[in-house]
LOKOL-555441 format. One record per residue: z, y, x of N, C-alpha, C, O in turn. Coordinates in steps of 0.2 Angstrom, whole numbers, padded with zeros to 4 digits, always signed. Atoms other than C-alpha are relative to their C-alpha. Example, Ala and Ser with C-alpha at 12.3 -4.5 7.8 and 13.67 -1.06 7.14 Angstrom:
2
+0000-0006+0004+0039-0022+0062+0000+0006+0004+0003+0005+0009-0001-0006-0004+0036-0005+0068+0003+0005-0004+0004+0011-0001
This chain:
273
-0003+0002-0007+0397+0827+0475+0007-0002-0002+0010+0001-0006-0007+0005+0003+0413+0816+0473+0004+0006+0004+0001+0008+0009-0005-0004+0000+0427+0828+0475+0007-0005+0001+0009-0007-0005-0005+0003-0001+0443+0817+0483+0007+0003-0001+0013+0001-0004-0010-0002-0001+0456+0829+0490-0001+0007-0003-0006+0009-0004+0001-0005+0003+0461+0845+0482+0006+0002-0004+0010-0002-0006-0006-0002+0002+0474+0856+0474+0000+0005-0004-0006+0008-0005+0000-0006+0003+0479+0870+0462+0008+0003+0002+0013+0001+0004-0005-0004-0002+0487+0884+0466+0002+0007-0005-0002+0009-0009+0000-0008+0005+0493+0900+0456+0002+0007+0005+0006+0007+0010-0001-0006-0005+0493+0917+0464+0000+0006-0007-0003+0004-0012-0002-0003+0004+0499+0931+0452-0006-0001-0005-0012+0001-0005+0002+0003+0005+0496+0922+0436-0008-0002+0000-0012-0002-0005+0007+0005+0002+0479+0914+0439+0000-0004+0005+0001-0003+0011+0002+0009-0002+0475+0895+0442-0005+0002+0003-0009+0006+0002+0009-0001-0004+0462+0892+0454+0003-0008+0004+0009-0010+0007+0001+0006-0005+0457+0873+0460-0003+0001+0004-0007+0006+0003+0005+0003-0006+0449+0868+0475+0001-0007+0003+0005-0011+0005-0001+0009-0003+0442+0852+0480-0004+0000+0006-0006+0005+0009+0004+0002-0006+0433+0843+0493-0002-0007+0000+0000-0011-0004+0002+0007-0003+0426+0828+0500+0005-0002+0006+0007-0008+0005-0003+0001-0004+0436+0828+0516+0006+0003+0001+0007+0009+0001-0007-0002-0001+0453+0829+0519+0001+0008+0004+0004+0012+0002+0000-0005-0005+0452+0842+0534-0003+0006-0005+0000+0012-0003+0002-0007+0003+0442+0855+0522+0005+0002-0004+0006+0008-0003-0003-0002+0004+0454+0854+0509+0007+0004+0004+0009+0010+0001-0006-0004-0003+0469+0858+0522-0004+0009+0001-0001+0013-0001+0003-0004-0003+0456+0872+0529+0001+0006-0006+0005+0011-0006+0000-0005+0007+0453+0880+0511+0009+0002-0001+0009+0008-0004-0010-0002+0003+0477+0881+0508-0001+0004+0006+0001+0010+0005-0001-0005-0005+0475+0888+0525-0004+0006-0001-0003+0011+0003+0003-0006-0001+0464+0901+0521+0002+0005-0007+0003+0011-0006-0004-0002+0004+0471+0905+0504+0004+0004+0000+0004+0010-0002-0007-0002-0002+0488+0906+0510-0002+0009+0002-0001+0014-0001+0003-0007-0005+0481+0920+0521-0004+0007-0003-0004+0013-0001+0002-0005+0003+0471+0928+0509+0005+0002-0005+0003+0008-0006-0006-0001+0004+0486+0929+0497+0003+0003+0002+0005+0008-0002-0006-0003-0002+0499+0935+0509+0005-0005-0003+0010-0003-0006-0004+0003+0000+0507+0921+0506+0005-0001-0006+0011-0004-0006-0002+0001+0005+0510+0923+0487-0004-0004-0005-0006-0002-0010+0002+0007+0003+0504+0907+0480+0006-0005-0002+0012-0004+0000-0004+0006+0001+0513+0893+0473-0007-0007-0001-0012-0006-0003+0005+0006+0000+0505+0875+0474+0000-0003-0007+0006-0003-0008-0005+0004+0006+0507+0866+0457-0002-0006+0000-0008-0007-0002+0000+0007-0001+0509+0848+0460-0003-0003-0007-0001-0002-0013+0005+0005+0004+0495+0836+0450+0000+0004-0007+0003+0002-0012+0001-0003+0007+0492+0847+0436-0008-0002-0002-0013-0001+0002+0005+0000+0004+0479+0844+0425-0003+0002-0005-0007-0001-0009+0002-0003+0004+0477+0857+0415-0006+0003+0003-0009+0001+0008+0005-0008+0002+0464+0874+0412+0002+0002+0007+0008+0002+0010-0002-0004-0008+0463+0882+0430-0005+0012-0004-0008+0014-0009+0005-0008+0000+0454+0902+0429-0007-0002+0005-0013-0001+0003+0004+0001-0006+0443+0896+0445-0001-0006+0002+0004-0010+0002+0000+0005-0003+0437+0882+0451-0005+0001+0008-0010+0004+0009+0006+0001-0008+0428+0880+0471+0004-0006+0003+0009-0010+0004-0001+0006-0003+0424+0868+0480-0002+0002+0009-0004+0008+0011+0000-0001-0008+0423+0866+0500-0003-0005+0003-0001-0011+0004+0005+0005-0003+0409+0858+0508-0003+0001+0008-0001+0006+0011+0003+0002-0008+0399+0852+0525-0007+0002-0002-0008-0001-0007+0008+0001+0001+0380+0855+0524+0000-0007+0003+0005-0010+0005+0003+0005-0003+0369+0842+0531-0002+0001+0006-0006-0004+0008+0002-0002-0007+0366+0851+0547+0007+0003+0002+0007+0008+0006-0004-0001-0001+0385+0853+0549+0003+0007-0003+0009+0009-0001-0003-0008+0003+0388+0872+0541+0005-0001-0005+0004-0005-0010-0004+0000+0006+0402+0875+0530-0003+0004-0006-0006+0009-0004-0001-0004+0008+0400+0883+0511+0003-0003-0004+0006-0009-0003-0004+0000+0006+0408+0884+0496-0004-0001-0007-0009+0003-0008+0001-0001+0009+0405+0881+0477+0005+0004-0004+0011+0003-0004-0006-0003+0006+0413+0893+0464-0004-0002-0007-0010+0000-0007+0003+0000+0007+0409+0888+0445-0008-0003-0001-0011-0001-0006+0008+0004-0001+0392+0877+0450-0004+0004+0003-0010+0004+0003+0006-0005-0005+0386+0891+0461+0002+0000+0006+0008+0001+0008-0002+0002-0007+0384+0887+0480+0000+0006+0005-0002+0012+0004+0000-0008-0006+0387+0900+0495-0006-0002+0003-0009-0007+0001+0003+0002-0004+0376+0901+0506+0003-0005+0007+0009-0004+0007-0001+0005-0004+0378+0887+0522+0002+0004+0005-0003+0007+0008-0001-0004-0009+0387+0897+0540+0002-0006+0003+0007-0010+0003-0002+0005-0007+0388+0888+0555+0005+0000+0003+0005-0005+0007-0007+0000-0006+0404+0892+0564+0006+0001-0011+0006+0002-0017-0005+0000+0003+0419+0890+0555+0004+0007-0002+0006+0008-0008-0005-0005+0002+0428+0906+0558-0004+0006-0004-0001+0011-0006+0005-0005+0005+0413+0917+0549-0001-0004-0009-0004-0001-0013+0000+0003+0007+0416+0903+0532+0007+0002-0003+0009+0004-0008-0007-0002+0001+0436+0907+0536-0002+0007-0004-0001+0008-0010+0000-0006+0004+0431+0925+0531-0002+0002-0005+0001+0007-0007+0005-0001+0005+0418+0926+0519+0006-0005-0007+0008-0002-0013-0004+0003+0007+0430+0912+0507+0005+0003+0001+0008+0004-0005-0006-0005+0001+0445+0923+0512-0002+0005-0008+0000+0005-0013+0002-0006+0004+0438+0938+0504-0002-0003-0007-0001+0002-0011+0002+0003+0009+0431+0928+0486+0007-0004-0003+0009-0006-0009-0008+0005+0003+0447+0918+0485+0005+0007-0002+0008+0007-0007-0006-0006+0000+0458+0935+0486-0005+0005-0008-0004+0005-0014+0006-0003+0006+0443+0945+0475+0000-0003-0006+0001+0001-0010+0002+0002+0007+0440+0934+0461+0011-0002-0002+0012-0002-0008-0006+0000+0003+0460+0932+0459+0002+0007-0001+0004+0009-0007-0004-0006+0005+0465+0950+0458-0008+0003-0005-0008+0009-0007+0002+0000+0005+0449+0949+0446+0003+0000-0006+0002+0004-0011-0003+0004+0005+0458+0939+0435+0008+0000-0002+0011-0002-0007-0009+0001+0002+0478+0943+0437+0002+0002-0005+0000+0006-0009-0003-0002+0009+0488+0942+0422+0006+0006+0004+0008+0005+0010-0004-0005+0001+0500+0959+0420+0003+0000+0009+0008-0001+0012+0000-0003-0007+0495+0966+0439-0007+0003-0001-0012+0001-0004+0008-0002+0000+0481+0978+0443-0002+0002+0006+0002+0006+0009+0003+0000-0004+0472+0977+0457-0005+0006+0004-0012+0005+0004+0006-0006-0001+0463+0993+0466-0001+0001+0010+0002+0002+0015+0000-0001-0009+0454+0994+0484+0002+0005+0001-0002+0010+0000-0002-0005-0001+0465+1006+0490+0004-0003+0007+0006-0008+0008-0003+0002-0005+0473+1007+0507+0011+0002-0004+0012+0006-0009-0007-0003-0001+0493+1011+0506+0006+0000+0005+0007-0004+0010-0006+0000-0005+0507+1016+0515+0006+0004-0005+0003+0008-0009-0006-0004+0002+0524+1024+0509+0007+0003+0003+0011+0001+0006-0002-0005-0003+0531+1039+0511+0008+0002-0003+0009+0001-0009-0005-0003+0005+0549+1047+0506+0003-0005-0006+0006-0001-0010-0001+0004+0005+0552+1031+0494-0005+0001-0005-0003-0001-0011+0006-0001+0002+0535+1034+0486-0004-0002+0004-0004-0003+0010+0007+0002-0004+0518+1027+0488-0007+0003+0000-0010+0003-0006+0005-0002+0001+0503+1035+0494-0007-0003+0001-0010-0003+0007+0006+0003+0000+0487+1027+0488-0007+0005+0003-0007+0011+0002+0007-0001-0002+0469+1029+0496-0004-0003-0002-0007-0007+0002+0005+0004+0002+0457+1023+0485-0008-0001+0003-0013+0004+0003+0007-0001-0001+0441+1019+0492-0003-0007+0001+0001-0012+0001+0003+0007-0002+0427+1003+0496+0003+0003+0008+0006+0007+0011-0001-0001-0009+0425+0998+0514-0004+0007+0002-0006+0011-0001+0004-0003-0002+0416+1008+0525+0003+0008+0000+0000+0012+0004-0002-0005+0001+0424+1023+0521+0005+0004+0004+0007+0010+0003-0004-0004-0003+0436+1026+0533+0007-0001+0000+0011+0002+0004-0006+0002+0004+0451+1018+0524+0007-0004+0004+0013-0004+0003-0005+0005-0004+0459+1007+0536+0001+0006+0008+0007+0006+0011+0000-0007-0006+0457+1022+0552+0006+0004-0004+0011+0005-0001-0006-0004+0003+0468+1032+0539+0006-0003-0001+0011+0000+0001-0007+0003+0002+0480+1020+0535+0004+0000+0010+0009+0003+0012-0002+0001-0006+0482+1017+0552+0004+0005+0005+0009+0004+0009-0006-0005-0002+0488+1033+0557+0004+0003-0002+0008+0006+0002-0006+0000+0004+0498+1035+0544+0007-0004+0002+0012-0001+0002-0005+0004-0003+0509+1021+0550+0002+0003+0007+0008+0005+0008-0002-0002-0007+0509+1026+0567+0002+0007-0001+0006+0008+0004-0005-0008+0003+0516+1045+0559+0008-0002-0002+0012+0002-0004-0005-0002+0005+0529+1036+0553+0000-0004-0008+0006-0004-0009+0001+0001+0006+0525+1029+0535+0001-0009+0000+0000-0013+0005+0000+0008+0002+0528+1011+0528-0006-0002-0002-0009+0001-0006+0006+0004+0003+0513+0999+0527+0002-0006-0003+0006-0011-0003+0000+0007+0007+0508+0991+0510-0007-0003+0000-0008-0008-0002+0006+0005-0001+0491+0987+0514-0005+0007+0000-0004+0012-0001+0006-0003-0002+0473+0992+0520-0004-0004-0005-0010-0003-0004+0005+0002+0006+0465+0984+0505+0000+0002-0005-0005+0006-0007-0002+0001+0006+0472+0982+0489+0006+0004+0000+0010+0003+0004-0006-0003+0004+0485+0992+0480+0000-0004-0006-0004-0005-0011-0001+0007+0006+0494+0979+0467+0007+0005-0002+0012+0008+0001-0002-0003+0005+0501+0987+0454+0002-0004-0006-0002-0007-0010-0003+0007+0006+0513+0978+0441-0001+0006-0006-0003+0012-0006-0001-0005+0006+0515+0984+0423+0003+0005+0000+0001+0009-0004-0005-0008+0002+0527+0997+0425-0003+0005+0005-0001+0010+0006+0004-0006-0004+0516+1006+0437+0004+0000+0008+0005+0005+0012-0003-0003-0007+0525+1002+0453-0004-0003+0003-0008-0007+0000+0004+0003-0005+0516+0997+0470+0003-0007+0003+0008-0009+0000-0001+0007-0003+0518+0980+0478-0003+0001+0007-0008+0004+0007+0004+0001-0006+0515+0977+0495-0002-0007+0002+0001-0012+0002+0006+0005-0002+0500+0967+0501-0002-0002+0008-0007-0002+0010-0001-0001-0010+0503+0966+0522-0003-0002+0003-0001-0004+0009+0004+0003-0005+0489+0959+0527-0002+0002+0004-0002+0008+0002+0003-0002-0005+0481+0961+0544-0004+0006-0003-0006+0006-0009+0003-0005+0000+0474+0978+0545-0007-0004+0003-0006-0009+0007+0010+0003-0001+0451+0973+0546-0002+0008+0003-0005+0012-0001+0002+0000-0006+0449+0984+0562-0008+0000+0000-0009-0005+0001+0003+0002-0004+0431+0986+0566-0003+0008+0005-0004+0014+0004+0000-0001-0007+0429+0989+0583-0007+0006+0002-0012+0003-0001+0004-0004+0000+0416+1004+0588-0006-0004+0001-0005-0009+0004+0005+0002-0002+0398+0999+0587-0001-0007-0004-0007-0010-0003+0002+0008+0002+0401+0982+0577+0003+0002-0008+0007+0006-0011-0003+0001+0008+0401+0978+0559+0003-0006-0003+0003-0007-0009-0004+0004+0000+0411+0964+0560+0007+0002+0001+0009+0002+0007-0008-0001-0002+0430+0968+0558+0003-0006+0004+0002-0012+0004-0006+0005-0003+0443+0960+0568+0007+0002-0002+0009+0008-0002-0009-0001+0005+0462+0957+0560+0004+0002+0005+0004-0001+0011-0007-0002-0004+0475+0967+0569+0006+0001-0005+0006+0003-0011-0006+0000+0004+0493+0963+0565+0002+0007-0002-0003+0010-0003-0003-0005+0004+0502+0980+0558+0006+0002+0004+0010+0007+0004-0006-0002-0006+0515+0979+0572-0004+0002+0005-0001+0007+0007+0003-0003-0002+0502+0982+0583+0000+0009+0000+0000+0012+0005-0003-0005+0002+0504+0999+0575+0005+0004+0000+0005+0010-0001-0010-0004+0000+0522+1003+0577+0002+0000-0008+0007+0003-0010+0001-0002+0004+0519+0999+0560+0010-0003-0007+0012-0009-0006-0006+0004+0005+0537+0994+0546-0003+0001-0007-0005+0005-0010+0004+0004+0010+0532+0983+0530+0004+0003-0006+0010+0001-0007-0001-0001+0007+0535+0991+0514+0003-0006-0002+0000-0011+0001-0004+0006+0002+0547+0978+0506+0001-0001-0006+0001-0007-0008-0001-0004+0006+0551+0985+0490-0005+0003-0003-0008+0008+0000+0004-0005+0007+0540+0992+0472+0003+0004+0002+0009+0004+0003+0000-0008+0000+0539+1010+0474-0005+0003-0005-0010+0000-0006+0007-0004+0007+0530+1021+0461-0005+0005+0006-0003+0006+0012+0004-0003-0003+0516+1029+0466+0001+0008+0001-0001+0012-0004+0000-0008-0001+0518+1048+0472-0005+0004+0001-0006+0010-0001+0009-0005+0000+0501+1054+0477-0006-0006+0002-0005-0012+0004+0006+0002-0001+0483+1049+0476-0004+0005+0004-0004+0011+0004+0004-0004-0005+0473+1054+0489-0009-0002+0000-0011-0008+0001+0006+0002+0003+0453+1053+0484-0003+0001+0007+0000-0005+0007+0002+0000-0008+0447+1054+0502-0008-0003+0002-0011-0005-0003+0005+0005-0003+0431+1047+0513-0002+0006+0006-0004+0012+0007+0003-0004-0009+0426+1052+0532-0005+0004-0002-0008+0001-0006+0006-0001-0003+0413+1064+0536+0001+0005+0006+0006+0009+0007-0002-0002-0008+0413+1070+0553-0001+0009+0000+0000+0013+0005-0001-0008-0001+0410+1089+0549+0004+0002-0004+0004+0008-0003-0002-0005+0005+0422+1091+0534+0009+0001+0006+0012-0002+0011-0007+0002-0002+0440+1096+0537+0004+0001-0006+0004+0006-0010-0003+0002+0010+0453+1089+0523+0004+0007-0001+0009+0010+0002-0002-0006+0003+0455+1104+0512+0002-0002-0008+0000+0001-0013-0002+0002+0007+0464+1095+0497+0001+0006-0004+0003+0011-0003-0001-0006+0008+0463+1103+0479+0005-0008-0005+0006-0014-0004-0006+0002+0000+0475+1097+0468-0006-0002-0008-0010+0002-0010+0006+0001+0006+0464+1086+0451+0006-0003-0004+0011-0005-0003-0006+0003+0004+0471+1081+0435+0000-0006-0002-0005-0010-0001-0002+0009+0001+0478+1063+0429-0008-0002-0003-0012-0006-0002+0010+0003+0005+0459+1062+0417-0004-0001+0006-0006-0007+0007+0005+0001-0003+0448+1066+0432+0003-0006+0006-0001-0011+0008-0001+0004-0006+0458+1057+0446+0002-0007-0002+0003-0011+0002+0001+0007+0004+0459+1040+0434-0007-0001-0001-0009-0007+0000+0009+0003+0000+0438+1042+0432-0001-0002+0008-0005-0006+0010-0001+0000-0007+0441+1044+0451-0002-0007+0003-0007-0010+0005-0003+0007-0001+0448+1028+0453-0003-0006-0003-0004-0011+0001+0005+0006+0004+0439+1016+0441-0004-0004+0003-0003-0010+0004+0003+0006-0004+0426+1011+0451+0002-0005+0006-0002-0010+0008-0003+0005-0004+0439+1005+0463+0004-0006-0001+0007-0010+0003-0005+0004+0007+0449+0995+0449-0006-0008+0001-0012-0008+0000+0004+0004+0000+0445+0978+0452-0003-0004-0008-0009-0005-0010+0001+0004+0008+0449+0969+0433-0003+0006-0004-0005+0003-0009+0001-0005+0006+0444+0987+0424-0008-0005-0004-0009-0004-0009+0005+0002+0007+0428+0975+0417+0003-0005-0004+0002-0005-0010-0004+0003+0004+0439+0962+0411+0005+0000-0005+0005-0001-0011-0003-0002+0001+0451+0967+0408+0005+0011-0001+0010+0013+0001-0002-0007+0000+0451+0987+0404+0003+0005-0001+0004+0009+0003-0007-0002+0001+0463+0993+0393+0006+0000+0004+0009+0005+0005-0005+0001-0004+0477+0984+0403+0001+0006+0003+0005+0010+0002+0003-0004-0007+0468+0992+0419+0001+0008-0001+0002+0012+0004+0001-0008+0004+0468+1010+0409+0007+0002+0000+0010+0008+0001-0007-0003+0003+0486+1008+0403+0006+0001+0007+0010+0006+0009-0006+0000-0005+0495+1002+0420-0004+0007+0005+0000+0008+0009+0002-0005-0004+0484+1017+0429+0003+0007-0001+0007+0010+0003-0002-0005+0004+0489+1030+0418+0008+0001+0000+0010+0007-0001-0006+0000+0000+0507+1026+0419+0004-0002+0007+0009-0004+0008-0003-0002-0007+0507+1026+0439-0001+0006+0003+0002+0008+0008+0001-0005-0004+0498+1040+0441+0003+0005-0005+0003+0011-0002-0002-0007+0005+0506+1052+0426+0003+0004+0005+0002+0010+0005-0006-0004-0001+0521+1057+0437-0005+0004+0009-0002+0008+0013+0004+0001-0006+0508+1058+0454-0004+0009+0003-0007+0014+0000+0006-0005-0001+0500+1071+0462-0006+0000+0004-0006+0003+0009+0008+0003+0001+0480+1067+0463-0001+0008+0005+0000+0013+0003+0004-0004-0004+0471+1076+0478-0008-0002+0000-0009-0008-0001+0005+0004-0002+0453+1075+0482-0004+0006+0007-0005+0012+0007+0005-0006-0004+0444+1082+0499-0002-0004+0005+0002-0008+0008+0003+0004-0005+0432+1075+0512+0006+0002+0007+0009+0007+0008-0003-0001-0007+0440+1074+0529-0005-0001+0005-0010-0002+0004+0004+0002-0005+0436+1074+0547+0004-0008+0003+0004-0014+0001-0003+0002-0004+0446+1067+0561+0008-0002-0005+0012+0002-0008-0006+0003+0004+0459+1054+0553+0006+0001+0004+0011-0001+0000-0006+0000+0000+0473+1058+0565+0002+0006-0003+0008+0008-0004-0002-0007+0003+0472+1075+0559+0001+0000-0007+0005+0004-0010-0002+0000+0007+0471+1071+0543+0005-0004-0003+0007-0003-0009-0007+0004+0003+0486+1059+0542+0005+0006+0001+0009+0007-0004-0004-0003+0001+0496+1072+0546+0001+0006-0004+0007+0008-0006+0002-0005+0005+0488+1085+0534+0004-0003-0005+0008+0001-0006-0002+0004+0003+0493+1071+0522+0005+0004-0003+0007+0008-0007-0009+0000-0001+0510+1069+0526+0002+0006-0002+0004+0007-0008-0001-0007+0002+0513+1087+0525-0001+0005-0005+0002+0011-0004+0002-0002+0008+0504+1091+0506+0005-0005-0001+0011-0002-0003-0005+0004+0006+0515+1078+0500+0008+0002+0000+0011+0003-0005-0007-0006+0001+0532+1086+0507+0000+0006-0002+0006+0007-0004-0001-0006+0004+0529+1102+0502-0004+0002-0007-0004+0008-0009+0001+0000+0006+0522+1098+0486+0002-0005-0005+0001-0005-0011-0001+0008+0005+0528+1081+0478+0006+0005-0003+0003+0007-0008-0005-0002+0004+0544+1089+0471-0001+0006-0004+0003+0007-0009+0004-0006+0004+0535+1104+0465-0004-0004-0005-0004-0002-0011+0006+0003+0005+0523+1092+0455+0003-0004-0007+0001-0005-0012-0005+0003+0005+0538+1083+0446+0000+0003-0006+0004+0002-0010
């Protein structure tokens, strides 16, 4: 398929082209990017070098939008704003795959005290309910997804729209973070505690305290680049959570448990130093 319009962009150190047939897709694809990125991209004007990624953005022949990544096609969706989300989420996913000297971990965060307290978890788990009340306690929001971690082990914040879903649907819906009462993390902070976490409606969070070995095995399957790039992944983990204090305990009710939280971490972070 003839490829006209189209661009490269770099998002912490990995190229990614996309092309298109029609002008309008290609706009649609920068706009969704942006978005998926938090707005750290750079464009690079006519480059024609090595990309990491390449996708394309196409029309079916019954009008549905999909994508190609690497000669492989999405499937075809019919509405627009159901392609916006699904190419959000592979555009953001396959870059913090691939980031050069950044590691990537599905974790929600918020920061407390000039430290950051990660929640590692996939979807589904409860992850973005906790963060949520966290902020509303009071806490800086760095993100409900991803925790981005540079080499020296500090946190970065990631501020996209909190993914919301709404009782009964499994479709999330984006709420801003101000919605929240919520103030953006601005500033790399090291990590201070790890919180191993996941809802169950009969537990109630009774954290114990684990060490750097077991709460890095913890953590791993939430690591995005750990197949790629593992070592890396192994070294910058290690050298965020060394100074860290690693809990693990099922919870119930998350506003009860944001404040549990908060209150293991003041009364033990400077004890754990």
């Amino acid at each position: 398929m003839q490829s006209n319009f189209g661009f490269v962009f770099e998002a912490f150190g990995v190229r990614v082209r996309i092309v298109s047939d029609q002008r309008d897709l290609a706009t649609l694809a920068i706009e969704v990017a942006e978005k998926a990125l938090v707005g750290r991209l750079t464009i690079i004007d006519n480059w024609a070098g090595t990309v990491d990624h390449t996708f394309g953005v196409f029309r079916s022949v019954a009008g549905g939008f999909y994508y190609t990544h690497e000669g492989t096609s999405s499937a075809s969706l019919e509405r627009e704003i159901d392609f916006r989300r699904l190419f959000n989420t592979m555009i953001r996913l396959h870059v913090a795959e691939k980031a050069t000297n950044w590691v990537f971990i599905h974790a929600g965060v918020v920061g407390w005290r000039g430290q950051a307290i990660l929640l590692p978890a996939m979807s589904h788990n409860g992850k973005t309910t906790l963060v949520s009340e966290l902020i509303r306690l009071g806490a800086e929001y760095y993100s409900d997804e991803y925790a981005v971690i540079d080499s020296r082990g500090m946190v970065h914040s990631f501020e996209r729209d909190l993914s919301v879903r709404p009782p009964g649907s499994e479709i999330p819906i984006q709420v801003p973070p101000a919605e929240f009462g919520a103030v953006i993390g601005n500033r790399p902070i090291p990590v201070g505690m790890v919180v191993i976490t996941r809802y169950n409606s009969d537990s109630v969070f009774q954290p114990e305290m684990v060490s750097l070995g077991l709460g890095i095995m913890e953590v791993i399957p939430e690591v995005i680049p750990i197949r790629l790039n593992t070592d890396f992944s192994l070294k910058v983990l290690n050298t965020a959570f060394r100074r860290a204090i690693i809990i693990k305990s099922l919870r119930g009710e998350a506003r009860i448990a944001a404040r549990s939280i908060l209150s293991y971490f003041d009364d033990n972070f400077n004890l754990a130093k």
